[in-house]
Phi, psi and omega in degrees: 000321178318290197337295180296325170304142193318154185279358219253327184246014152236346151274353141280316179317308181318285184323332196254353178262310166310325155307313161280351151301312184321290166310318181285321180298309166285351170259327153334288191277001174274312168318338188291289161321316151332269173319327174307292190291353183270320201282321180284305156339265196296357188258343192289320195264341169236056181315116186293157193260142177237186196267179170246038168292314178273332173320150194227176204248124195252152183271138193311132183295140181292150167295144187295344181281319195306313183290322168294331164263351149285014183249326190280315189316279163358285183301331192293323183248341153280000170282335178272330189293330193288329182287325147316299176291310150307353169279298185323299162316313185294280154348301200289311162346292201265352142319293197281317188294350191253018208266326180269042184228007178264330194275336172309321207282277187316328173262015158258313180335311183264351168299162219165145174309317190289340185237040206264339202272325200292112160310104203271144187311155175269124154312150155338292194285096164325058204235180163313328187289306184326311191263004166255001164265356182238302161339292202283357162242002144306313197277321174294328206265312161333264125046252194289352138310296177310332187274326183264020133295278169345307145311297163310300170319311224295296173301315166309306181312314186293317184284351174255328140342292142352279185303287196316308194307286188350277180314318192304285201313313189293316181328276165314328195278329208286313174293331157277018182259331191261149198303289192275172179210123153256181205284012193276313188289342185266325169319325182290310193291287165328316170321301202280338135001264166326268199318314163319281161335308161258011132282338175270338155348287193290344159267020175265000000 
């Protein structure tokens, strides 16, 4: 079910299910903290009264300014520690979600005329990456059609080019070999002339 949903609505999930680890882990430890500052607070202030046979000599209990800036302190560095570490998870995250649009990235990279036929693997995933990767190898097989049409005309063009040169040259070699020429033999030769000509005209 994962699979299938868009990669654009499984990087907000990812984010908000992290975000709510966050959030919860920091409203954990400021409760926490809270409670700590509430318990020192009630513990500074209702000291039981002693004779003064018992008094010992005890160290001053902190002041509520004292308690209150260890509570911001506190509170201050598991809000960075937490901000950190959700980032971090967020990164690593959207590392795996994009790893199949960096491989994608690296075999297009590596396409080449000799390689145009080769079909890059489909991700795991039905995704955006998934339906730009069944383009781009729609798009190479197009491609590499279009290159063996090309190639084939090229070769058909050069063998039908060919034949007329040909036929033109042995023609001319055979009429300069001979000593006399009458005007029968110089018509013939223009004839098969013309006709050459206008065949490669009509493969032109």
């Amino acid at each position: 079910m994962f699979n299938k949903l868009s990669l654009r609505i499984r990087l907000s999930l990812g984010v908000m299910f992290i975000l709510l680890i966050c959030t919860l882990f920091l409203t954990l430890a400021l409760n926490r903290s809270a409670i700590n500052m509430t318990n020192t607070i009630e513990a500074g202030v209702s000291v039981p009264a002693m004779s003064l046979e018992e008094a010992q000599p005890i160290e001053a209990a902190p002041t509520v300014n004292q308690i209150q800036q260890s509570y911001q302190l506190r509170s201050f560095l598991l809000l960075s520690l937490i901000i950190i570490l959700g980032g971090l998870a967020t990164y690593l995250l959207i590392k795996k979600l994009l790893s199949p649009l960096e491989t994608l990235e690296k075999a297009m990279d590596k396409r080449t005329v000799s390689n145009l036929a080769e079909n890059i693997p489909l991700p795991k995933h039905d995704d955006e990456i998934a339906s730009l990767t069944t383009s781009f190898n729609d798009m190479t097989n197009k491609l590499n059609d279009s290159f063996i049409i090309q190639q084939n005309f090229s070769a058909h063009a050069a063998h039908e080019l060919r034949t007329p040169l040909a036929v033109l040259k042995t023609k001319l070699d055979v009429f300069h070999k001979k000593e006399h020429r009458e005007l029968v033999e110089y018509n013939q030769l223009l004839d098969n002339f013309d006709k050459q000509i206008q065949r490669l005209s009509e493969i032109v």
